[in-house]
C-alpha positions as semicolon CSV with decimal commas, in nm:
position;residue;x (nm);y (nm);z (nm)
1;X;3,053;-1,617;1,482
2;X;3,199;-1,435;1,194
3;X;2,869;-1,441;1,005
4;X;2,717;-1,204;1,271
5;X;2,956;-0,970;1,106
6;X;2,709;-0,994;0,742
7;X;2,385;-1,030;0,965
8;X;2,382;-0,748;1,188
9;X;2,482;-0,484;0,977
10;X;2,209;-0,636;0,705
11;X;1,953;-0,630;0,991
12;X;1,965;-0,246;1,027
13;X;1,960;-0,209;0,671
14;X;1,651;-0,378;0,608
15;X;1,529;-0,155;0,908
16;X;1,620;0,135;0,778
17;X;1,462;0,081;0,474
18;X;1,101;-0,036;0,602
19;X;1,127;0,272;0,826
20;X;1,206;0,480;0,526
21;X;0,935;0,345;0,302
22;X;0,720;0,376;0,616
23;X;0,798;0,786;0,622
24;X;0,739;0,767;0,223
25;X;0,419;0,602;0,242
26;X;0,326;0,874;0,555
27;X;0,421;1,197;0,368
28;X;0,254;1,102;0,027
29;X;-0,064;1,090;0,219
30;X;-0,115;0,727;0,155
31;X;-0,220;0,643;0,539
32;X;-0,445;0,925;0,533
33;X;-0,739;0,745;0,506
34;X;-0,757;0,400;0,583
35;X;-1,171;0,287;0,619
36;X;-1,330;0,459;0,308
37;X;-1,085;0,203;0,073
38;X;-1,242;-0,119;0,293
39;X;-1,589;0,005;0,310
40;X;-1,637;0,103;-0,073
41;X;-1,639;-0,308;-0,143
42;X;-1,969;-0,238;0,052
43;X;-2,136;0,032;-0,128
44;X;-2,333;-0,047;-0,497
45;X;-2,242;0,117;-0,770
46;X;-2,596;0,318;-0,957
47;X;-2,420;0,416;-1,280
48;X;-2,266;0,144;-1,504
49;X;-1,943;0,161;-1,548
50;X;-1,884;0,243;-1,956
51;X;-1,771;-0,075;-2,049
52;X;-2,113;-0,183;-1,923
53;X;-2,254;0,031;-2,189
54;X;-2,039;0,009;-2,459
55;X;-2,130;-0,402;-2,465
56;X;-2,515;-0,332;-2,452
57;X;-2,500;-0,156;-2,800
């Protein structure tokens, strides 16, 4: 019973902190948007990159 005492009080601050690095992650615009990351994997690149280039010489 007396390690409740530890537990709870850890509980809401583990909470509080995903909530607050939820807000963080909200307000730096990192949730703004959320498709155009998952569907680039999709999409071929045209230009080599200029590592690509700097190999071929």
């Amino acid at each position: 019973m007396g390690v409740l005492w530890i537990v709870i009080p850890l509980a809401f601050l583990f909470a509080g902190a995903a909530v607050l690095a939820f807000v963080w992650t909200v307000r730096t615009g990192q949730m703004d948007d959320l498709d155009t990351p998952a569907s680039r994997i999709l999409v071929e690149d045209d230009e080599p990159t200029t590592a690509e280039t700097d190999s071929d010489t």
